[in-house]
C-alpha positions, 0 to 999 in steps of 0.5 A: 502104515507100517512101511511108513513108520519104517522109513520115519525110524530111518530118517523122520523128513525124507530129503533131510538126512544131508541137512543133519550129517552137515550140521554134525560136521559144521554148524553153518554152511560155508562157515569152516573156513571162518573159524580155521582162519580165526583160530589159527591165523587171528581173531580180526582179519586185518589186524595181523599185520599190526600184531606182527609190528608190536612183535617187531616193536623199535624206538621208529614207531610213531604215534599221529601228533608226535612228529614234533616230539621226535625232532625235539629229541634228535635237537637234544645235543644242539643247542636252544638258541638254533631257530630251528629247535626253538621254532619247534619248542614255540610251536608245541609249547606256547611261550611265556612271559616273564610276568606270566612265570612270576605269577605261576611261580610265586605261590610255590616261591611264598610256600618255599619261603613260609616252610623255612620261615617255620623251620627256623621258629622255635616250638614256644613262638610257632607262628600260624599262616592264619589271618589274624581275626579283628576282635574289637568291638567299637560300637561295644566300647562307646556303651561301656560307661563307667557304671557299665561293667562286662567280666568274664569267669573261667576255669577247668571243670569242677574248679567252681566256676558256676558257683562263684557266677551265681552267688556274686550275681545273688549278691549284687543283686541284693545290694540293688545292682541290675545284674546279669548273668550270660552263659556261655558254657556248654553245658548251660548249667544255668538252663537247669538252675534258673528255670525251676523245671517250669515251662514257661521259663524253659521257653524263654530260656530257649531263645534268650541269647538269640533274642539277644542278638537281634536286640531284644534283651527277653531272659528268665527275670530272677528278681526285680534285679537279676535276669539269666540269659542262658539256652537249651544245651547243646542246641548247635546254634552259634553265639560267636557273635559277641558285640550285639549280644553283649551290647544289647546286655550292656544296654539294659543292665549295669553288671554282666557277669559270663560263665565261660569255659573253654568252648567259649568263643575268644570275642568274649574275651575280648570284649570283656573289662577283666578276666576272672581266672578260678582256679582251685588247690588241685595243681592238675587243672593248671595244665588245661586252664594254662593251654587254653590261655595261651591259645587266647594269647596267640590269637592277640585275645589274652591282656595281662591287665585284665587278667584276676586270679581267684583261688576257690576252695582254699585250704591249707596244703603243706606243700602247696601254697596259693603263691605257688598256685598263681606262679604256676598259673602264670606260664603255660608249661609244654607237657614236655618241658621242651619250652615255656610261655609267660601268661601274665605277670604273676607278682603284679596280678590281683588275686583274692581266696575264697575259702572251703566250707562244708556248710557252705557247699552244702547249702549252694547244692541244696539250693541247685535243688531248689532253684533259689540261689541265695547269700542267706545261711552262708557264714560270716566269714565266707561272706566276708570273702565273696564281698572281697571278690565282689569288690573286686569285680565292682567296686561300688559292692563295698559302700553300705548306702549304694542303692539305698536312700539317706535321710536327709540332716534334719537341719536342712530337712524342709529347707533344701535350699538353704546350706548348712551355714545358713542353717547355723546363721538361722539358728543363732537369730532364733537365739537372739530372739529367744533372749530379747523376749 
């Protein structure tokens, strides 16, 4: 076996030795050649001739389709009206009509002419490319009587619009009118007095408005005469929709009164029979009222007519009157004085001061703690000012006997028939007939 280990150190297969010397010289038989012609001539066969065309590359290359092209551009000197040019413009590019070119130009020509249109527009009256959108509300109007009454309270944050909502509405209430109150800001305040932390009311609070616009008027019954319609806050459901919502109020109660702010939709506005602006002696919420306002008037919304002024938390500034106040109410100021609008007319508007009280204050907080709100425990002179706002509002405030009853005279009492002369002619016969006897 010796000698066969021998020969298997020299060569392990006997007739193999060739087969490993060629594969140490070339992988594949027959295959050298390929690889010289790849690498020094080129990686595809056939393709050198093109590669030496692009080396070569002139404008008299063409591609398959472009033919027409170049005989567009040898015309290029002659003139268009020649058959043979327009034949072939005809032939590449299809021929349009006179009304096809006015069609595809004239959303360009509209675009050109609305551009200078602006560019001519002053920064006060900028108009907007938007469709105006129709706030009327007909079917809401013919319900509006005249004991049926919708006004609207806005004002910047902490101006105490909620405040003066919630005790004219306590006030109207007391005095027998079937009021209610609609809450339309965002944070739904109301959603957190009127509920009283009770179950029960929170789940009507929550579908009160929606309920609202399929006509069922189902909100949180305060007394006999006060329902709050109001819901969870932020719940991401859209009231914009006034005129069911507000048709269905107007239906069932005599006085809505709605909390607005400026997440309010502008139908709101727009349906309502006054707007009740709340402002107080801090000149820095002026700026935000007035923007918005102006945005209510470009969009046809905001009537000088319907607009009131109520300057809450009155107090007596030396600089600062409440004249001063409702003149700079009256115009939106651009923040860079560049122009001005008018809002209203600030010597022909109805304005009414509802004085700063501590007492007063403090007792509204105590009863947002409680959830009662009440006209109870206010001063006599800060009563005096709401029923002023309350007259203003609805003017039946001011007249003591309404929603009570008044005795009769007790000469006509068992006699309703019977007028008050001829109560006169009775008792005169009695006289005659007391003197005879």
């Amino acid at each position: 076996m010796e000698d066969d280990f021998e020969e298997d150190e020299e060569d392990i297969l006997p007739g193999m030795e060739d087969d490993f010397e060629e594969d140490e010289e070339d992988i594949l038989p027959g295959m050298e050649d390929d690889f010289e012609e790849d690498e020094e001539e080129d990686i595809l066969p056939g393709i050198e001739d093109d590669f030496e065309e692009d080396e070569d590359y002139t404008d008299e290359v063409s591609l398959p389709g472009l033919d027409d092209l170049d005989d567009l551009d040898s015309d290029e000197d002659e003139t268009v009206s020649q058959p043979s040019s327009r034949a072939n413009i005809d032939e590449i590019l299809p021929e349009i009509d006179e009304d096809e070119e006015d069609d595809i130009l004239g959303g360009l020509k509209e675009e050109e002419e609305i551009v200078e249109s602006q560019e001519t527009i002053p920064n006060a009256e900028i108009a907007t490319i938007k469709p105006r959108i129709d706030y009327s509300m007909s079917s809401l109007n013919s319900l509006l009587t005249k004991d049926k009454k919708i006004v609207t309270f806005l004002g910047t944050t902490k101006n105490g619009t909620s405040f003066l909502v919630n005790n004219l509405a306590a006030l109207f209430s007391s005095l027998g009118i079937n009021t209610a109150i609609l809450d339309t800001t965002k944070n739904k305040n109301s959603y957190y007095i009127y509920t009283n932390n009770e179950e029960e009311l929170r789940n009507i609070a929550y579908n009160s408005i929606s309920k609202l616009q399929k006509g069922f008027a189902e909100g949180i019954k305060v007394n006999r005469n006060l329902t709050v319609y109001t819901a969870l806050p932020n719940d991401g459901k859209d009231y914009s929709d006034a005129e069911p919502i507000l048709s269905t109020l107007v239906q069932n109660h005599s006085l809505v009164l709605i909390d607005c702010d400026f997440e309010t939709d502008p139908s709101y506005f727009a349906s309502c029979q006054e707007i009740y602006l709340v402002q107080s002696m801090d000149i820095l919420t002026i700026q935000p009222l007035t923007a918005f306002l102006r945005d209510l008037k470009s969009k046809g919304v905001l009537e000088s007519e319907k607009v009131r002024v109520v300057i809450n938390k009155e107090l007596k500034v030396r600089s600062l009157t409440t004249k001063a106040i409702i003149g700079g109410m009256s115009f939106y100021n651009d923040p860079s004085m560049s122009f001005m609008t008018e809002l209203f007319n600030k010597d022909m508007v109805k304005a009414c001061s509802i004085p700063f009280e501590d007492n007063a204050y403090s007792k509204y907080l105590d009863s947002m703690v409680n959830c009662n709100v009440s006209i109870n425990g206010y001063s006599k002179t800060f009563l005096n000012k709401l029923k002023n706002l309350g007259e203003m509002v609805y003017p039946l405030v001011s007249k003591p006997n309404y929603g009570t009853t008044k005795a009769s005279p007790q000469l006509n009492y068992g006699n309703p028939n019977f007028s008050s002369n001829m109560g006169n002619t009775l008792n005169k016969m009695k006289k005659n007939k007391s003197r005879k006897f």
